[in-house]
C-alpha positions in Angstrom: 62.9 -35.5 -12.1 61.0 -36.2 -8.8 60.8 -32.7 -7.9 59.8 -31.9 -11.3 56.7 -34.0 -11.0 56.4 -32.6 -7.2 56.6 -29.3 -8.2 54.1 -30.3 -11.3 51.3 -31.2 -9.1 51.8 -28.8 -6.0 51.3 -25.9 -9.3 48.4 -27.7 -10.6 47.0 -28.4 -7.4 47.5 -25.1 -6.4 45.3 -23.3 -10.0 42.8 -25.9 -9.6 41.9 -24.9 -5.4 42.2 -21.3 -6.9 40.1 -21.7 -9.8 37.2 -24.1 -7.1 37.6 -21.3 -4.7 36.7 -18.4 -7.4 34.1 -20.3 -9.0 32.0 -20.9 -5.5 32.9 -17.6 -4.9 31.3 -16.5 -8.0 28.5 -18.3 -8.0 27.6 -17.7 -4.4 27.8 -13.7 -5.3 25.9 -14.1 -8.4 23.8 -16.6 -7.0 22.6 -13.8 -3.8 22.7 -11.4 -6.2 20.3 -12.9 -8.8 18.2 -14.4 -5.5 17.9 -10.7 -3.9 16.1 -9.5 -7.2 14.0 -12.2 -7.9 13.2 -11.9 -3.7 12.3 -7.7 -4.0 10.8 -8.7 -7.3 8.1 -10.9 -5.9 7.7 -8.3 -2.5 6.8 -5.6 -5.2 4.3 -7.7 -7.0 2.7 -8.9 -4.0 2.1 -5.6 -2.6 1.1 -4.7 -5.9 -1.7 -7.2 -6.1 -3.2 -7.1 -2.7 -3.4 -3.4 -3.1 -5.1 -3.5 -6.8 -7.2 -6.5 -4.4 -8.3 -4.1 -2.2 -9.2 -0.9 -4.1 -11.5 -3.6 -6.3 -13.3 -4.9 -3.1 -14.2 -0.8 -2.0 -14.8 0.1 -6.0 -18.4 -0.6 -5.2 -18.5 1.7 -1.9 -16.3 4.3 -3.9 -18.6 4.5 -6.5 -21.9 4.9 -4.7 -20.0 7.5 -2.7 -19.3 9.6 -5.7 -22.2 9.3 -6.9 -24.2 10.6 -4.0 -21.5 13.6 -3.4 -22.6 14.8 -6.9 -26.5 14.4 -5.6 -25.7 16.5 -2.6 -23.4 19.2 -5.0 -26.1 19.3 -7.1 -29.4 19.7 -5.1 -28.0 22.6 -3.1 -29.3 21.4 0.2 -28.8 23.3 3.3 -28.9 22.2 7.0 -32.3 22.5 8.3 -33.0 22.8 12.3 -36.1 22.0 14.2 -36.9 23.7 17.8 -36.7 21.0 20.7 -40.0 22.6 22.3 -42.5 23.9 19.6 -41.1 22.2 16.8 -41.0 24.9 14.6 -38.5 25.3 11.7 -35.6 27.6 13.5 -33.1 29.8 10.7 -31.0 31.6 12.9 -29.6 30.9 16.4 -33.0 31.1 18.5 -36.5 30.3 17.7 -38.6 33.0 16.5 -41.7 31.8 18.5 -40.3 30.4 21.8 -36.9 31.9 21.8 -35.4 28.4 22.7 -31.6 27.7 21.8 -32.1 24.5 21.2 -32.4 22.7 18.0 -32.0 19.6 16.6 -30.7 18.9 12.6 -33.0 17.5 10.1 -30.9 15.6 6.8 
């Protein structure tokens, strides 16, 4: 009868440890699991938002470039030079009246 109850106990002792162990075990698993997606979740968002942050802080400056590419496409403007000594317009690589080399841009 004794070792009846002994072994009674030692069994029911021994499924409930197993049954705490698996439980823990599960829960820690599921626990990191569900943690590690919530974690890359929010690094995602995060990354998302500053970056939609930032492309609305340059829309402005994006915009206003745009716009003024189409200007330039538009008006067909070529590079103009002036000569560094007689400041005369200069088309090809010397100047026409004082045969200087150099020349300076004009926008």
């Amino acid at each position: 009868m004794v070792n009846d109850r002994k072994i009674f106990l030692d069994r029911l002792l021994l499924s409930v440890g197993c049954s705490l162990v698996i439980i823990c075990l599960f829960s820690i698993f599921v626990i990191f699991l569900i943690g590690s997606i919530i974690h890359m979740l929010f690094v995602a968002v995060t990354a998302l938002y500053i970056r939609r942050k930032r492309s609305n802080r340059f829309a402005f400056s994006n915009k206003t470039k745009r716009r003024e590419r189409q200007i330039m496409a538009t008006e067909d403007r070529k590079l103009k030079y002036i000569c560094l000594l007689c400041a005369s317009e200069v088309f090809d690589r010397s100047c026409k009246s004082c045969g200087s080399h150099m020349k300076k841009p004009v926008f």
